[in-house]
Backbone bond lengths (Angstrom), bond angles and torsions (degrees), N, CA, C in turn:
res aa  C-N    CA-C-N  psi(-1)  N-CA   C-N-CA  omega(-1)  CA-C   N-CA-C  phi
1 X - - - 1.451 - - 1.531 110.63 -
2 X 1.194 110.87 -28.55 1.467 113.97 -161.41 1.831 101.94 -75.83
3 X 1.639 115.02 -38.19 1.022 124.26 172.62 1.316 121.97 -58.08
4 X 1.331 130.23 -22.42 1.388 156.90 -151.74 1.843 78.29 -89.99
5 X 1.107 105.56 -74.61 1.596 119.50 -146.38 1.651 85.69 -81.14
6 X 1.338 136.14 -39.44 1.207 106.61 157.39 1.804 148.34 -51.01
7 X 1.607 94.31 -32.26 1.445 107.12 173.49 2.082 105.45 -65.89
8 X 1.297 96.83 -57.36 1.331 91.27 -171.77 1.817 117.16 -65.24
9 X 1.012 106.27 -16.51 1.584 109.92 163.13 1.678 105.83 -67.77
10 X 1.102 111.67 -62.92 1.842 98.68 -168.45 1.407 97.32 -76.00
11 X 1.445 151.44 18.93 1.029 141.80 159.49 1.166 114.12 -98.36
12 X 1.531 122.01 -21.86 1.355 131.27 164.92 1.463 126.15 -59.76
13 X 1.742 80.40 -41.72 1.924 94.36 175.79 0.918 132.63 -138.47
14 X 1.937 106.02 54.36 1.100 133.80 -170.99 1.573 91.40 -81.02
15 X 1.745 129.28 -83.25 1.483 131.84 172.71 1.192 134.76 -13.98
16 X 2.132 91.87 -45.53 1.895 92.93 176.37 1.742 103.20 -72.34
17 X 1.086 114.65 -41.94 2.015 115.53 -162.57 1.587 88.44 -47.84
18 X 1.745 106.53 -54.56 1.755 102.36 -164.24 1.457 105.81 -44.57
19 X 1.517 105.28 -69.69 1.517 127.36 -177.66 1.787 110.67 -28.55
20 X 1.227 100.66 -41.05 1.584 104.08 -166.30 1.620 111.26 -91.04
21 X 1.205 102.36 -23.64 1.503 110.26 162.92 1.408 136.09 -66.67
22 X 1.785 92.08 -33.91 1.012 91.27 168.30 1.617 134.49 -105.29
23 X 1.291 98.13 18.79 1.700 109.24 169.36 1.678 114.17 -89.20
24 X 1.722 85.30 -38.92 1.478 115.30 168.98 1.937 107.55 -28.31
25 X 1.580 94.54 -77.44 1.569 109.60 -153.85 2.014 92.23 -81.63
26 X 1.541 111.34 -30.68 1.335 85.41 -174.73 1.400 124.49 -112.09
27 X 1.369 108.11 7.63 1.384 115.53 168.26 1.663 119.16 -114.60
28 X 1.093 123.89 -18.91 1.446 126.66 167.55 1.506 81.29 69.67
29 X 1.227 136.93 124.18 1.546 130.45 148.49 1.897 96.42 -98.57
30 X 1.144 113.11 157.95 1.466 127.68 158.94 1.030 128.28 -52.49
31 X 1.708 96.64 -63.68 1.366 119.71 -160.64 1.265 107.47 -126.93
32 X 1.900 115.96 148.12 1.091 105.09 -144.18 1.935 101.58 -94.77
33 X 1.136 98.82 18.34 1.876 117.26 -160.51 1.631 97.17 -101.77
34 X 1.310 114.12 -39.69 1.636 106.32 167.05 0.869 98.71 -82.34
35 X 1.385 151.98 -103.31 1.418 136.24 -170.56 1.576 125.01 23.52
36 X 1.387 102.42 -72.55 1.602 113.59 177.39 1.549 99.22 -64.84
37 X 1.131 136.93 -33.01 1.450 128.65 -151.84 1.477 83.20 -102.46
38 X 1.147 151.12 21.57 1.769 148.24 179.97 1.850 88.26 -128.21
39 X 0.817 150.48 -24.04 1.146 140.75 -174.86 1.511 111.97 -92.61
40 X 1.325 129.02 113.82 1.413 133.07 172.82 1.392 117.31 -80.74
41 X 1.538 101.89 66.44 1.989 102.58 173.40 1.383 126.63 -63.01
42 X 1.745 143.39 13.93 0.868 122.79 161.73 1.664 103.13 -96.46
43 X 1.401 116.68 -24.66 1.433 127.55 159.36 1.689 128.71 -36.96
44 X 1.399 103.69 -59.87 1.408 130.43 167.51 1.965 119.08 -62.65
45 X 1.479 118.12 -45.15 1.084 108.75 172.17 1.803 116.40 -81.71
46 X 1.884 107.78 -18.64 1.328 92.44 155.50 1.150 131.46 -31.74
47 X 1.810 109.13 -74.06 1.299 141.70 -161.95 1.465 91.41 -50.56
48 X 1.111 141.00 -74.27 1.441 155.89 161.72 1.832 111.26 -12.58
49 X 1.148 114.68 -44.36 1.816 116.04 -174.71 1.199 74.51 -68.33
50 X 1.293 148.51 -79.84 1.529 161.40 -51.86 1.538 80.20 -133.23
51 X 1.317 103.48 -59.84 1.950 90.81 -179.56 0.986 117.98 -75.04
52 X 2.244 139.70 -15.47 0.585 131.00 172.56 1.671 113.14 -76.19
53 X 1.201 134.99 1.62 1.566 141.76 -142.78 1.857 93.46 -127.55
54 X 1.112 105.07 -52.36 1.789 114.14 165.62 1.741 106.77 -53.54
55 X 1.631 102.09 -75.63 1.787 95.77 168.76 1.619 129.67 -21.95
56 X 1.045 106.94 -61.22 1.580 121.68 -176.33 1.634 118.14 -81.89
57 X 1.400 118.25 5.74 1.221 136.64 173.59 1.505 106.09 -113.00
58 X 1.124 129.08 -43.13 1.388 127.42 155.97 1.234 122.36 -50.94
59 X 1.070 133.92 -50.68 1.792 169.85 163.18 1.381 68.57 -35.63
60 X 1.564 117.45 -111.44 1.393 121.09 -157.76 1.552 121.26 -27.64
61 X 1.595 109.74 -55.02 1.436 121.95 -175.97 1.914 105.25 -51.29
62 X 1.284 116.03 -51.34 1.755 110.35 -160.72 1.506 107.50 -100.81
63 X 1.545 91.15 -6.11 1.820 86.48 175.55 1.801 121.30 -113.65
64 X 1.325 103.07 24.45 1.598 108.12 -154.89 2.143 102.05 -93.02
65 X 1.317 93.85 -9.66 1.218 112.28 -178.43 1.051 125.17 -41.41
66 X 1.434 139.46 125.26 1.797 129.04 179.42 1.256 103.90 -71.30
67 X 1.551 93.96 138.82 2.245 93.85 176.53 1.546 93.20 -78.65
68 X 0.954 128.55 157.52 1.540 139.92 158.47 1.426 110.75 -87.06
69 X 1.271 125.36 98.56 1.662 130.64 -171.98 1.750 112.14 143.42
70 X 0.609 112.26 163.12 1.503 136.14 159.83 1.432 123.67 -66.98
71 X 1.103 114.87 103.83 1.691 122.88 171.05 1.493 100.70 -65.50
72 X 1.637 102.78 148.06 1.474 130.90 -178.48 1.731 99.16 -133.92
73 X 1.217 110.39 95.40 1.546 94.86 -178.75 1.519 113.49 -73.28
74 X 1.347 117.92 165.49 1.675 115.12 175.88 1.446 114.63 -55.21
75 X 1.355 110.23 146.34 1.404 132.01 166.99 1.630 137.27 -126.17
76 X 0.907 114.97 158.20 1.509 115.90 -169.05 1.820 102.68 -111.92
77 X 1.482 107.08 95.26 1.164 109.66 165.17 1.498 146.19 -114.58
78 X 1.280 132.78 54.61 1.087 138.34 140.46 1.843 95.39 147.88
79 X 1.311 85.64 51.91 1.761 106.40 170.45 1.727 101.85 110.86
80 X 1.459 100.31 -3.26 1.970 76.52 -141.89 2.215 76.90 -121.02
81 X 1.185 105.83 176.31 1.531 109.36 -159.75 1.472 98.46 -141.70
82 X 1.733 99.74 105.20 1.364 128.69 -168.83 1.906 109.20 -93.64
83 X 1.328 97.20 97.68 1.382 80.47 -169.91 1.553 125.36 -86.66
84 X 1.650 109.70 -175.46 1.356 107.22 -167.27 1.218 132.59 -58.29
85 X 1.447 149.78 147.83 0.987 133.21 161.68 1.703 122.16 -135.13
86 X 1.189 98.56 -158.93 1.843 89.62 -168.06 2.026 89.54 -129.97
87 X 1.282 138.50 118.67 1.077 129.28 146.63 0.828 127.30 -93.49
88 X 1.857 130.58 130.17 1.206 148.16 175.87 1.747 104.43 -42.50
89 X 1.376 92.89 150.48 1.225 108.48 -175.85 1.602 100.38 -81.95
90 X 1.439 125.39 142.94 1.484 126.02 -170.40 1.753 91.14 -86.96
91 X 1.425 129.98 123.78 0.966 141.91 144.13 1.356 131.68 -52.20
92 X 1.423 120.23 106.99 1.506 114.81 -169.82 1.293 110.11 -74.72
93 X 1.315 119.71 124.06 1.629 136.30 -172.26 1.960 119.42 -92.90
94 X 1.705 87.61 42.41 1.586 87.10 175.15 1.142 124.09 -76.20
95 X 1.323 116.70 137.77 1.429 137.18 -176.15 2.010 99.12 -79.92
96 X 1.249 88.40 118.76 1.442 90.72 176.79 1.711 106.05 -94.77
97 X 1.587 93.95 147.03 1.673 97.01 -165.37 1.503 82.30 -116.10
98 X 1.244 97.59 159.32 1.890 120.30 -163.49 1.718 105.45 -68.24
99 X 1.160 109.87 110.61 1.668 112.62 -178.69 1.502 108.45 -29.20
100 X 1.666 121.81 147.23 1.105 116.82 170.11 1.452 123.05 -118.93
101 X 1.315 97.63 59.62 1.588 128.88 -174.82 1.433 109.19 -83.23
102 X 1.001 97.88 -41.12 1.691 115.60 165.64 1.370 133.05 -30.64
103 X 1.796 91.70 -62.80 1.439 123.70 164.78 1.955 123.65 -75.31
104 X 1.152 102.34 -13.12 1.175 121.25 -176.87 1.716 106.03 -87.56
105 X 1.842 103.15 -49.95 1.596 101.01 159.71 1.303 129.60 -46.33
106 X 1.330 100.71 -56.13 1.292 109.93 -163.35 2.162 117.36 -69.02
107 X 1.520 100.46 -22.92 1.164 122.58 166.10 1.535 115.36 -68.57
108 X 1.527 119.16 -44.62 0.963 113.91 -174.31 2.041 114.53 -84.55
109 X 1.222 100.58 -37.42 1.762 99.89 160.28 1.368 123.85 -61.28
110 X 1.284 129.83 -37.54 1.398 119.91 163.23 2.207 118.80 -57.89
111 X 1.314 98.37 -9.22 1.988 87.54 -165.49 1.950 65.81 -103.15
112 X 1.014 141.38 -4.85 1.612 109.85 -172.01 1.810 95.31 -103.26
């Protein structure tokens, strides 16, 4: 969770850090009262939802995929912390034997 609320924080204020950096390094303000009044923050936290709203739509779009296997969630085994994983589903490897349709023709044209 904590990662959650971290991502969407620096995505929130990804635009202002740029924005502010770069008034920062190329304008030097004096005072710290223009500064704030040169920065357009309802502008900047737009831009900011906007990347957080794209992120989590991408997220959804390339990750929505079914794993093929069985989830194993993490476990705690004998101090030490085994984490989750996904095992593939075992594919049954039957050997297909040659239809006996063949024999079924040939059975059924001889009784006619």
């Amino acid at each position: 969770m904590t990662r959650v609320i971290a991502i969407n924080l620096l995505l929130i204020f990804l635009p202002l850090i740029i924005y502010g950096a770069y008034i920062i390094i190329d304008r030097k303000p004096e005072d710290k009262a223009a500064f704030w009044k040169q920065i357009p923050l309802k502008l900047l936290f737009s831009i900011g939802f906007a990347l957080m709203i794209i992120f989590y739509i991408t997220q959804i779009t390339f990750n929505s995929g079914v794993k093929d296997g069985i989830y194993h969630p993490a476990i705690v085994k004998d101090g030490k912390v085994i984490p989750g994983y996904i095992e593939p589903f075992k594919k049954e490897q039957t050997e297909k034997k040659p239809s006996s349709t063949k024999d079924k023709k040939d059975v059924s044209e001889k009784e006619i």
